[in-house]
N, C-alpha and C positions, 0 to 999 in steps of 0.2 A: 504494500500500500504506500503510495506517496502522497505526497503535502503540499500547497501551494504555501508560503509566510508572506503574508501581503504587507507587514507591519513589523518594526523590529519589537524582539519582545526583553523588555526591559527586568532582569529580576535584583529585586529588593528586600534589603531585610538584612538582619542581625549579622553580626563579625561569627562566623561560625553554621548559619542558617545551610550551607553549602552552595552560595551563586555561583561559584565558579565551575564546580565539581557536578552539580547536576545540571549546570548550562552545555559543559561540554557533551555530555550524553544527549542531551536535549539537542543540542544542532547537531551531535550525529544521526539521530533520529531524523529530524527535520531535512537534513539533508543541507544544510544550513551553516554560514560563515559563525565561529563561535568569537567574540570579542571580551577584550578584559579592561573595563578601563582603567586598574590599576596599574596591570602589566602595561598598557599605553603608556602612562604614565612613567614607569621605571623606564621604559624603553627611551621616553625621548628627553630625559632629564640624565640619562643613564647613571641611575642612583638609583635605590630601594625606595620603598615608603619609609621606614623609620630612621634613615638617611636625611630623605627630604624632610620630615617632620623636625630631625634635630636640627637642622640648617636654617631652614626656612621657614618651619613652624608651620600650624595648620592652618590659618587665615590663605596663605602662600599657597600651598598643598588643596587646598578646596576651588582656587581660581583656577588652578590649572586643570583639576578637576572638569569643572563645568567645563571649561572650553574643550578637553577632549571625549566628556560625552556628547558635546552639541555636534561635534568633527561629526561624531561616530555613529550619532540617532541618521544623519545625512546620508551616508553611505548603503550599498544595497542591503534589505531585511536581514536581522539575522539575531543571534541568541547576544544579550548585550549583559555582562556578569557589572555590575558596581561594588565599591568600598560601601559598607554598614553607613557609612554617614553623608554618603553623593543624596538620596531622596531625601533629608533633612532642610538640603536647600531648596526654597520655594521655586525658582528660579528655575532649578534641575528641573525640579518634580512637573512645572508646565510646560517645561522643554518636551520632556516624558510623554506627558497624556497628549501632547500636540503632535508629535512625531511617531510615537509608538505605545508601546500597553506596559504598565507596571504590572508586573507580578510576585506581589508577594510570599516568600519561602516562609511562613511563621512555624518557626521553632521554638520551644520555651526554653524557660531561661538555664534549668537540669540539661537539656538538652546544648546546647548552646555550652557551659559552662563545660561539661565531658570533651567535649571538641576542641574547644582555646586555652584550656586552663595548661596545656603541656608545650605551647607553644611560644616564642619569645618574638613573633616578628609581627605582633599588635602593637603598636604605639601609645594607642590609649590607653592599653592596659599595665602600661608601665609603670605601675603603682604600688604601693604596700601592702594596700588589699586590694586586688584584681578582681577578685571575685564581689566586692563590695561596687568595686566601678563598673565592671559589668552589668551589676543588678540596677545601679544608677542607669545605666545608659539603655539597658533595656525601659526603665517605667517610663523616660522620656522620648524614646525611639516610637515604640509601638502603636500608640495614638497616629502620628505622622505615616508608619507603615498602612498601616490600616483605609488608608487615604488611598492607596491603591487601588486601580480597576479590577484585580484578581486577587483571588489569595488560595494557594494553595498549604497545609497546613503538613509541618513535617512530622516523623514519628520516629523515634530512636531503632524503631523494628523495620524500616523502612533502606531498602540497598539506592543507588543513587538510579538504576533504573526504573524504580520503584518510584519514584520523587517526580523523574522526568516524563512515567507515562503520565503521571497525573497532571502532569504540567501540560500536557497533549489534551488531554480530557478537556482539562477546562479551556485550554486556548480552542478548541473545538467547536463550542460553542459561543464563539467568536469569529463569525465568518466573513468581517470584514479585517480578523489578524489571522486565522488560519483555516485552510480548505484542505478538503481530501482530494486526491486527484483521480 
């Protein structure tokens, strides 16, 4: 079975939720270009994220942001992974619903927390309690997530193709962002 992606499909959501990891399954499915806007980002800074944050701080880090999701929403349909904090800007998020579809990954915050807590290359969570700033950054995240056009809801019992058929499903019913062929 094939798929027309009339829309690029934007996904959103928590440092951990998996945009990356289930986008790329998702545009192999799709048949579809997979985009990172962080990795864009290292690429043409050629520096890391927690690189750039220590340099240039996150005010810096967020404008360049936008400017290579707006590149990116322009270029042909395809699966669009963002950083936990790109839909926080209003800015983004109308660039978003104007150009292509948010979709939501809501993972809770156990969930989320099992996935980041082993990893050192979060910025934000460069903290004393990480898990305390996490829990911050979720209660003020989520309201904002939510604001998205889709939401697909994850489950720790869930494999990543598991994530992305359901990301099909519901872009499915969406047949001005995805078509069966």
């Amino acid at each position: 079975m094939g798929y027309r992606l009339n829309k690029t499909v934007v996904l959103v959501g928590m440092m951990g939720a998996g945009k990356s990891a289930v986008g790329r399954v998702l545009a192999d499915i799709l048949d579809a270009p997979f985009l990172d806007s962080d990795a864009e980002i290292e690429h043409a800074a050629n520096m890391t994220i927690p690189e750039i944050f220590a340099r240039d701080g996150e005010p810096f880090f967020r404008e360049r942001e936008a400017q290579v999701i707006s590149r990116l929403l322009v270029e042909a349909p395809g699966i669009l992974s963002t950083g936990g904090g790109a839909y926080m800007q209003e800015a983004n998020r109308a660039e978003i619903h104007d150009k292509g579809v948010a979709v939501w990954l809501d993972a809770d915050l156990d969930l989320l927390w099992s996935r980041v807590r082993h990893r050192d290359t979060r910025p934000l969570l460069r903290t004393p309690n990480p898990r305390a700033t996490l829990s911050e950054l979720y209660r003020k995240r989520v309201p904002i997530y939510a604001l998205a056009e889709l939401r697909v809801r994850a489950d720790p019992s869930y494999t990543l193709h598991d994530m992305a058929r359901r990301v099909v499903k519901v872009l499915l019913n969406r047949p001005d962002v995805l078509e069966k062929t």
